[in-house]
C-alpha positions as CSV (number, residue, x, y, z in Angstrom):
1,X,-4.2,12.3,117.6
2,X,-5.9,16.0,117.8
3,X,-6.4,17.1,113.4
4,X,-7.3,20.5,112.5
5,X,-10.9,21.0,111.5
6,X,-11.9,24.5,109.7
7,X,-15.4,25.1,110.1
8,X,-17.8,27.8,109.3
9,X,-18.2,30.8,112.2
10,X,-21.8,29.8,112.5
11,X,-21.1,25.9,112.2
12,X,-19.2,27.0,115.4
13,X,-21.7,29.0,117.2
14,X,-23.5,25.9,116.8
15,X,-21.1,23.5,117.7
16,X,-20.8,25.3,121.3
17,X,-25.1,25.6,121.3
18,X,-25.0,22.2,121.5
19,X,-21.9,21.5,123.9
20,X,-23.4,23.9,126.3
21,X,-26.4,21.6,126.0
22,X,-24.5,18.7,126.7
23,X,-23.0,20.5,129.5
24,X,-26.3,21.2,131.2
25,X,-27.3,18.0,130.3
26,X,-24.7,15.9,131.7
27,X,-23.5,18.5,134.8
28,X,-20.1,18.4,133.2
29,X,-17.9,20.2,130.7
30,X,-18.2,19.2,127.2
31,X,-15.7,19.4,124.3
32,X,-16.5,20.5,120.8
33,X,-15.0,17.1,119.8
34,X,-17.9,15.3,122.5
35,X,-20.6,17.7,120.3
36,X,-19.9,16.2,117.4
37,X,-19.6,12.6,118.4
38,X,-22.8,13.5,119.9
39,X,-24.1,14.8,116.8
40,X,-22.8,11.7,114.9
41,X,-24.6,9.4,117.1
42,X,-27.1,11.0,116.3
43,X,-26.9,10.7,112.8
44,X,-26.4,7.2,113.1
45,X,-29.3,6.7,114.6
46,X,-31.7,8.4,111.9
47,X,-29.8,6.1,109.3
48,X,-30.6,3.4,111.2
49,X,-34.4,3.6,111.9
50,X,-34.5,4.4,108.0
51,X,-33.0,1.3,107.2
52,X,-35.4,-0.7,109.1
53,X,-38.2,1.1,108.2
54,X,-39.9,-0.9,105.4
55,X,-40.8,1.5,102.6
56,X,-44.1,2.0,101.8
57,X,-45.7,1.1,97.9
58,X,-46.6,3.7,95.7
59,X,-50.1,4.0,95.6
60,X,-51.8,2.3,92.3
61,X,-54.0,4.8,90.2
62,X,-57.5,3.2,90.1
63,X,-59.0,2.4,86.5
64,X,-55.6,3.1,84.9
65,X,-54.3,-0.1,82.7
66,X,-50.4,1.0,80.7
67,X,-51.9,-2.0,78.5
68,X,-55.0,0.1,77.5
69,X,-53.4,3.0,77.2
70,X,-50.9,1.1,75.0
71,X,-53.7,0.0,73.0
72,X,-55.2,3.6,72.5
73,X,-51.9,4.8,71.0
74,X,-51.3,2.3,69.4
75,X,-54.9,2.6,67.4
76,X,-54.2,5.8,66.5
77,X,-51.1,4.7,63.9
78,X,-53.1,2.2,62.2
């Protein structure tokens, strides 16, 4: 079932960018509607490499303790 879609003049231009890209591409015409599942599989597969990335650990500062500096601050109330 075809919906109604408002989108932006330039969102637009760039929707037909890239289905004349497809076009070329795939030597066939190319709906706005194939751009954007385009686009979405795109999408989909950014999300997916991110979420089987493994995330990498903030590095540790060197020589710094939170229990020393707890200790300095704490010195300087008594």
């Amino acid at each position: 079932m075809a919906k109604l879609v408002r989108v932006s003049d330039e969102t637009y231009q760039k929707l037909h960018e890239i289905s004349a890209h497809l076009q070329l591409q795939n030597k066939k015409k190319t709906s706005l509607n194939e751009a954007m599942v385009y686009l979405f599989g795109l999408r989909d597969k950014v999300v997916s490499q991110a979420l089987t990335r493994p995330v990498p650990e903030a590095p540790k500062p060197k020589g710094h303790s939170p229990m020393k500096q707890f200790s300095l601050h704490h010195q300087k109330f008594l």
